[in-house]
C-alpha positions in Angstrom: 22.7 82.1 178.2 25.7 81.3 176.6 28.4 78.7 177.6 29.8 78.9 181.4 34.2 80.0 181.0 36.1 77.2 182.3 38.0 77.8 185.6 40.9 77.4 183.4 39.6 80.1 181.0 38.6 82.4 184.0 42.6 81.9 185.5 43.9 83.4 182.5 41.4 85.8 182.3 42.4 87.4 185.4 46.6 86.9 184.7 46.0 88.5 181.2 44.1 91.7 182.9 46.9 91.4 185.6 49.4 91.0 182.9 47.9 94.1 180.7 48.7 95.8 183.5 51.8 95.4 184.2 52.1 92.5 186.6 54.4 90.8 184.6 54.7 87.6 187.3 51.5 87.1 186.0 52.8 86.9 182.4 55.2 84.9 183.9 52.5 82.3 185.2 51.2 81.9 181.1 54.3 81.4 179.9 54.9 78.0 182.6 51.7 77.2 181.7 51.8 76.7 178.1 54.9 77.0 176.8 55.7 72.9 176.7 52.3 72.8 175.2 52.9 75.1 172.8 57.0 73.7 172.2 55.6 70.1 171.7 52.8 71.5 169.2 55.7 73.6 167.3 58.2 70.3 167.3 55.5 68.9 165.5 55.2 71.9 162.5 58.6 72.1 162.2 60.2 68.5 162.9 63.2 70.6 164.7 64.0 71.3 168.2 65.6 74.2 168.0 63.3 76.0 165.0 60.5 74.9 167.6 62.2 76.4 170.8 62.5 79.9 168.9 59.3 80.2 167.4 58.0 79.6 171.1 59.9 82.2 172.6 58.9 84.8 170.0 55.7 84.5 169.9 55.5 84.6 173.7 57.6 87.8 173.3 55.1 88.7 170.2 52.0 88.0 172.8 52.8 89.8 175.5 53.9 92.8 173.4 50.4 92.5 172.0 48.5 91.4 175.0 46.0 95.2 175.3 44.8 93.5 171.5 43.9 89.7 172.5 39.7 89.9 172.6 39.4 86.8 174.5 37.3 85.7 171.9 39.0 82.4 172.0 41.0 80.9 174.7 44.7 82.6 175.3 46.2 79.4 174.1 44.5 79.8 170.8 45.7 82.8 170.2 49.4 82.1 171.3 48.9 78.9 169.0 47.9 81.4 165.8 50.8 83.6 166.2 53.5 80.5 166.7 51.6 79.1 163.3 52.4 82.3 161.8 55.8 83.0 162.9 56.7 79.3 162.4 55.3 80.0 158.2 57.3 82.8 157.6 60.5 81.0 158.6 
């Protein structure tokens, strides 16, 4: 048997299948959950508030557009990290 999903990774499970379909509150709930994580991780990439503040919101609009394709191979934030890293690159 493989490693047990942390509550934390079983929440966001269940908001992303909620989310995928339709719920958006539930989008909602991952966006309060991660996005000061994610804005203090981009503040460190780019050294500027504001470059950090709109690569957060786009790739929070870029997740949820492409939500039906996450795998949940890794851990949401993971993949919400990744496409921040890349949007944050091709600035």
């Amino acid at each position: 048997m493989g490693p047990r999903p942390s509550i934390c990774q079983t929440n966001d499970s269940l908001l992303i299948k909620a989310s995928c379909g339709g719920d958006r509150e539930a989008f909602g709930q991952l966006v309060r959950k991660y996005q000061d994580r994610l804005y203090n991780g981009m503040v460190h990439k780019s050294c500027s508030p504001v470059d950090a503040e709109d690569v957060v919101q786009e790739a929070f609009v870029q997740a949820y557009l492409k939500l039906d394709t996450f795998r949940q191979e890794s851990s949401f934030f993971t993949w919400l990290y990744r496409i921040a890293l890349n949007l944050a690159w091709t600035r």
